[in-house]
C-alpha positions as CSV (number, residue, x, y, z in Angstrom):
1,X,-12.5,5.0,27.0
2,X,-10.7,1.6,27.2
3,X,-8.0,1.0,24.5
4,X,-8.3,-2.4,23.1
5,X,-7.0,-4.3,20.1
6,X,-8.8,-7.8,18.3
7,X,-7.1,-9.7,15.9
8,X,-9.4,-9.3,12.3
9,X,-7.9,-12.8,11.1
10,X,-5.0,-15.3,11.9
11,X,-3.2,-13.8,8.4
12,X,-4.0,-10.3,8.8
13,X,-5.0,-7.3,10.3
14,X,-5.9,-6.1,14.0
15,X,-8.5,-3.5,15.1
16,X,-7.8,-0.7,18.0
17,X,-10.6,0.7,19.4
18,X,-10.9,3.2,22.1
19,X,-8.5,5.9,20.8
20,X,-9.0,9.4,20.4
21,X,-6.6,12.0,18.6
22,X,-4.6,13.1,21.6
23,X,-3.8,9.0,22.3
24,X,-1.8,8.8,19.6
25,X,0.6,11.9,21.2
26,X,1.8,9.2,24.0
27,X,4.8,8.1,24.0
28,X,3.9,4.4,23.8
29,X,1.4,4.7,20.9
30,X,4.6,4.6,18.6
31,X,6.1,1.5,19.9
32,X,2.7,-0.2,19.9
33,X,2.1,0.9,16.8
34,X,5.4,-0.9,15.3
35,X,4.8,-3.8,17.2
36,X,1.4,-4.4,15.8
37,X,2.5,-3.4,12.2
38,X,5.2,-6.4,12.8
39,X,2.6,-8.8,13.6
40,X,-0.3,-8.3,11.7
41,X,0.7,-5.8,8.9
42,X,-2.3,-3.5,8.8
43,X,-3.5,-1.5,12.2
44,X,-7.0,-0.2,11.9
45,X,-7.7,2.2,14.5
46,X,-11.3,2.5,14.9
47,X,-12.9,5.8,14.5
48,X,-10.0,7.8,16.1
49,X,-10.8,11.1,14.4
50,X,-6.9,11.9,14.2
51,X,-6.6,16.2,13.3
52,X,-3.9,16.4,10.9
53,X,-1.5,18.4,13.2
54,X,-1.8,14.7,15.3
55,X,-1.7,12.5,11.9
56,X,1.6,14.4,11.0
57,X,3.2,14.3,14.6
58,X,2.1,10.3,15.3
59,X,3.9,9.8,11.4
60,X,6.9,11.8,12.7
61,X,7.0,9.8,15.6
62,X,7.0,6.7,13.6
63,X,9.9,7.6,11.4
64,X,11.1,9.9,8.5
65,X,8.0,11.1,6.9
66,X,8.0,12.1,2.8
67,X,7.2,15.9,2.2
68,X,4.2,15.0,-0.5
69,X,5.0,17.5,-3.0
70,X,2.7,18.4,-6.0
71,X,-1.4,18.1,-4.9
72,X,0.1,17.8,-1.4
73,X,-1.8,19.5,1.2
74,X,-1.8,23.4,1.5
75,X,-1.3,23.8,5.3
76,X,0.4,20.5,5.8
77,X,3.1,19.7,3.3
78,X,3.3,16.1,5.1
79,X,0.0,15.2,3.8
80,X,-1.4,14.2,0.6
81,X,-5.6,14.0,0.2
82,X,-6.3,11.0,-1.4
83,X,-9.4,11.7,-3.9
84,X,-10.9,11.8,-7.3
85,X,-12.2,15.4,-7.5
86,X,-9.3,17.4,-9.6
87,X,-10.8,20.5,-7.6
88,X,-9.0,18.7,-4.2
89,X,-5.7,17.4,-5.9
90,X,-3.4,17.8,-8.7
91,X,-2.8,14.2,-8.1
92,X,-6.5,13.0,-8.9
93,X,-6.1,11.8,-12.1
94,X,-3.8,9.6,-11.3
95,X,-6.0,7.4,-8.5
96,X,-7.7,5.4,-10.9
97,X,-4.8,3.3,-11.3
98,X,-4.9,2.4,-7.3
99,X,-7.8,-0.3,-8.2
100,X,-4.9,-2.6,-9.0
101,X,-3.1,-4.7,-6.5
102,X,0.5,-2.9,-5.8
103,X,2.9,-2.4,-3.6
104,X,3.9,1.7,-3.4
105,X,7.4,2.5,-4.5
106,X,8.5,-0.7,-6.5
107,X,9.7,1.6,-9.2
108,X,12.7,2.7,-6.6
109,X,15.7,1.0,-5.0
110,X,14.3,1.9,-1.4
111,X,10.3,1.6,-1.0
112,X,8.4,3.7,1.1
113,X,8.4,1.9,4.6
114,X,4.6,2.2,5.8
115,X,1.8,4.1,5.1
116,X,-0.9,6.0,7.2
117,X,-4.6,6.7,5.6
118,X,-7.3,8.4,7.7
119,X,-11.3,9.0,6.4
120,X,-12.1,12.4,6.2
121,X,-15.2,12.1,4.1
122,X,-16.4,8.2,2.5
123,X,-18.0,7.1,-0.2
124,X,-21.8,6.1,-0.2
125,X,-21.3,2.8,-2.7
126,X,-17.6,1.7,-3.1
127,X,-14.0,2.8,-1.7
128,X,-13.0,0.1,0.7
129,X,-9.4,-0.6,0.5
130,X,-8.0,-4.3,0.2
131,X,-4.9,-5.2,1.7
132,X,-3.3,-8.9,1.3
133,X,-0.2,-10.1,3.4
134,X,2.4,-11.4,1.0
135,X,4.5,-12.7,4.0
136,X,1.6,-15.2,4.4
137,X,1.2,-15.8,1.7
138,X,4.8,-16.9,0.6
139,X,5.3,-19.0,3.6
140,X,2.1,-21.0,2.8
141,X,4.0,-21.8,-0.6
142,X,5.6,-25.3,-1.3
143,X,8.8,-25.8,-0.4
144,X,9.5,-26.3,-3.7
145,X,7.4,-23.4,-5.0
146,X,9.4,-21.2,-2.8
147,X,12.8,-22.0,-4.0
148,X,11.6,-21.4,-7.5
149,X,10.5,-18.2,-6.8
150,X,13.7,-16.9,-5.3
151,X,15.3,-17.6,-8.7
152,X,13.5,-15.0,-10.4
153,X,13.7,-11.1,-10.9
154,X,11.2,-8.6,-12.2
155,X,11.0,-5.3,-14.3
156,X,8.9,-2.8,-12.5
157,X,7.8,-0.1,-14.3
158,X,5.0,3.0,-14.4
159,X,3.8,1.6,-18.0
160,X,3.1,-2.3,-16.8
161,X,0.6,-0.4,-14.5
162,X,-1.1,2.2,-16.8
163,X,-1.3,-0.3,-19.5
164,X,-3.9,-1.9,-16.9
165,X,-5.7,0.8,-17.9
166,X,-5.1,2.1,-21.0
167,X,-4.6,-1.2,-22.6
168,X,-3.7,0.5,-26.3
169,X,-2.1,4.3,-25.3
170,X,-0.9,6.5,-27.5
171,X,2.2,6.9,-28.8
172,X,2.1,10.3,-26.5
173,X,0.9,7.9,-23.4
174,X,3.9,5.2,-23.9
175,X,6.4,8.2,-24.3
176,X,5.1,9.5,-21.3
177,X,5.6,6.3,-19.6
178,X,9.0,5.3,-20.3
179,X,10.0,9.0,-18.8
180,X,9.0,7.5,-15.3
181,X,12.2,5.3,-14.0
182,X,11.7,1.2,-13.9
183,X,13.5,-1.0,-11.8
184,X,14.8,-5.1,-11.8
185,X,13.9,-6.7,-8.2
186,X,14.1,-10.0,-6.8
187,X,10.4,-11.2,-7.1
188,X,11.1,-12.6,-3.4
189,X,12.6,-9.8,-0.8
190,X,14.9,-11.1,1.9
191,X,15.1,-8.6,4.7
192,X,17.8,-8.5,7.0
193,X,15.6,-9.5,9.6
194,X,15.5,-12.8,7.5
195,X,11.5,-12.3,6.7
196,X,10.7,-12.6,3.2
197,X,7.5,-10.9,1.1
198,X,6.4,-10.9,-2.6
199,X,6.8,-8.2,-4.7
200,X,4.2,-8.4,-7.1
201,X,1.2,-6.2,-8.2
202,X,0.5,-3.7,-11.1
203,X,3.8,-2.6,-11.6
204,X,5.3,-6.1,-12.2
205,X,5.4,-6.4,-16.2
206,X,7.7,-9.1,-17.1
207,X,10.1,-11.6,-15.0
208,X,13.6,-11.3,-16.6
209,X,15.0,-14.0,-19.3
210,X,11.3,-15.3,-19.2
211,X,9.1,-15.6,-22.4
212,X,6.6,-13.0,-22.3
213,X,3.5,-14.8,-22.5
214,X,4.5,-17.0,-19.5
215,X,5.9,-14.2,-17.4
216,X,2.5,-12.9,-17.9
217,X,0.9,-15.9,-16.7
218,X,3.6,-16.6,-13.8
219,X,2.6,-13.3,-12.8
220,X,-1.0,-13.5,-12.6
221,X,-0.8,-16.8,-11.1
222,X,1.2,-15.5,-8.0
223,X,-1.4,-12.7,-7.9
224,X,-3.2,-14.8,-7.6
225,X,-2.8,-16.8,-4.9
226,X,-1.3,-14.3,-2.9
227,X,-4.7,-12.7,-2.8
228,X,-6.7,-15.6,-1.6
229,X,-9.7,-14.3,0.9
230,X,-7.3,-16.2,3.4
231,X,-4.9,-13.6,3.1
232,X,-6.6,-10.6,2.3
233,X,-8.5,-7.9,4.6
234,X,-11.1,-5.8,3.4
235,X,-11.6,-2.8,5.3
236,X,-15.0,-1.3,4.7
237,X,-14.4,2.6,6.0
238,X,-15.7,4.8,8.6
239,X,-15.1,8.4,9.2
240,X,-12.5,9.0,10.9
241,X,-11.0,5.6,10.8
242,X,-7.2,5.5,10.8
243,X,-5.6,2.2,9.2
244,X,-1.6,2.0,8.9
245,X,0.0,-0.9,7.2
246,X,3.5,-2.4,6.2
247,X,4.0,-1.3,2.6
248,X,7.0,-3.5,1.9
249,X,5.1,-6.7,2.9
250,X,1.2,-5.5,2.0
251,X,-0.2,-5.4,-1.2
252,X,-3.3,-3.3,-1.3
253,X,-5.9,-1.6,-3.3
254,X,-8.8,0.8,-3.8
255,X,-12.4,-0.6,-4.6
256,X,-13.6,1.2,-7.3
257,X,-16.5,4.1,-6.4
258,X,-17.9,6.8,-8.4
259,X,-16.1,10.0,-9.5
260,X,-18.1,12.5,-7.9
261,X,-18.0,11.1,-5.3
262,X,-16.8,12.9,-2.0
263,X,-14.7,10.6,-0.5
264,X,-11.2,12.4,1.2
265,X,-8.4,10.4,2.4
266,X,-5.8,12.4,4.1
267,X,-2.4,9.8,4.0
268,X,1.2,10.2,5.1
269,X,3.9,8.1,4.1
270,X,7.1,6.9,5.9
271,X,10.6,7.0,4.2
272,X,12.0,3.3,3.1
273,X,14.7,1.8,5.6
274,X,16.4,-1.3,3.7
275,X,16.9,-1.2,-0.1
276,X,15.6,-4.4,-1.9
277,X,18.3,-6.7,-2.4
């Protein structure tokens, strides 16, 4: 079958079709695959039906991959299934929070660099992901807009998420919280490369030496308009689609769907290369 890739928008997002599992065991599919992520942010490969032996191999390939850890997979320690039955993961209860816009990993100096998400089984109302380029979405910024954003840093933190959620927790909850580390980042991240991205999202509670109530509304507003349909791609899923995306410059999230529902995600993650600075 003939590989070929199509641009899903001029902001974000391009579509390969014709791959199969063994295709991503080439030795160009990682270079492509970079050079795509570099470009358009989020790779949707079309139906591949990657195994997970080739899902963990293709990640290695792509760089240092994080061992998942609790409700990882059993025969794959690489892997982590992404679902909402507690029977599949020790990690389900924890999903519901992904219906937020974020950015995985802003709660530690170095965030996790990309991440790769394959359909094992899908939802029958629900469970698209959202992703939104950030890059984009600052250049398209003012001038003077940018400049005074650069100004600013952050407080990332596990509560300013939940609290999405669980707007009035329990004492219990908010101790529980505060265990999880937070972090201060610049709410724009120069690379070395020189590009620049957002870091904004669920775990973004309050922009430092800001009253609250307008760091709450500063907040939103870049939310905002960093997820403007012009920057956003909604990926409505297949079985066995694979989709891979920059998770330092992509915000993304889940599209609510019912709890018994059967949807699997199997997803690896790639270790963090630049600390945010």
């Amino acid at each position: 079958m003939t590989i070929a890739t199509t641009p899903i928008s001029d902001a974000i997002g391009v579509e390969v079709t014709g791959y199969t599992t063994a295709d991503f065991l080439n030795p160009g599919a990682p270079r492509d695959c970079h050079a795509l992520l570099e470009r358009h942010g989020v790779v949707v490969y079309r139906e591949a039906h990657i195994s997970d032996p080739d899902l963990v191999a293709f990640s290695r390939a792509l760089g240092e991959v994080v061992v998942a850890g609790a409700g990882g997979h059993p025969d794959y320690p690489e892997i982590s299934p992404v679902t909402l039955d507690p029977s599949r993961s020790a990690l389900a209860g924890l999903r519901r929070s992904t219906i937020f816009w974020h950015t995985d990993g802003l709660t530690d100096q170095i965030p996790q660099k990309a991440t790769l998400l394959t359909a094992r089984e899908i939802a029958d109302e629900g469970g698209d992901t959202e992703f939104a380029n950030t890059y984009a979405a600052l250049d398209a910024l003012p001038a003077d807009k940018r400049v005074e954003l650069e100004r600013y840093r952050v407080v990332h933190s596990v509560a300013a998420s939940q609290l999405l959620l669980t707007p009035h927790p329990t004492p219990e909850q908010e101790a529980k919280w505060d265990r999880a580390p937070s972090r201060e980042h610049p709410l724009v991240w120069q690379r070395r490369d020189g590009r620049k991205s957002l870091l904004i999202g669920a775990t973004a509670g309050q922009i430092v030496g800001m009253d609250p109530a307008r760091s709450r509304e500063l907040l939103d507003e870049i939310l905002d308009w960093a997820t403007q349909p012009q920057f956003v791609l909604r990926h409505h899923w297949r079985v066995g689609d694979l989709v891979v995306w920059d998770n330092t410059g992509m915000l993304h999230r889940a599209i609510p769907y019912e709890p018994t529902s059967r949807r699997l995600m199997h997803r690896t993650t790639l270790v963090g290369e630049e600390a945010i600075a």
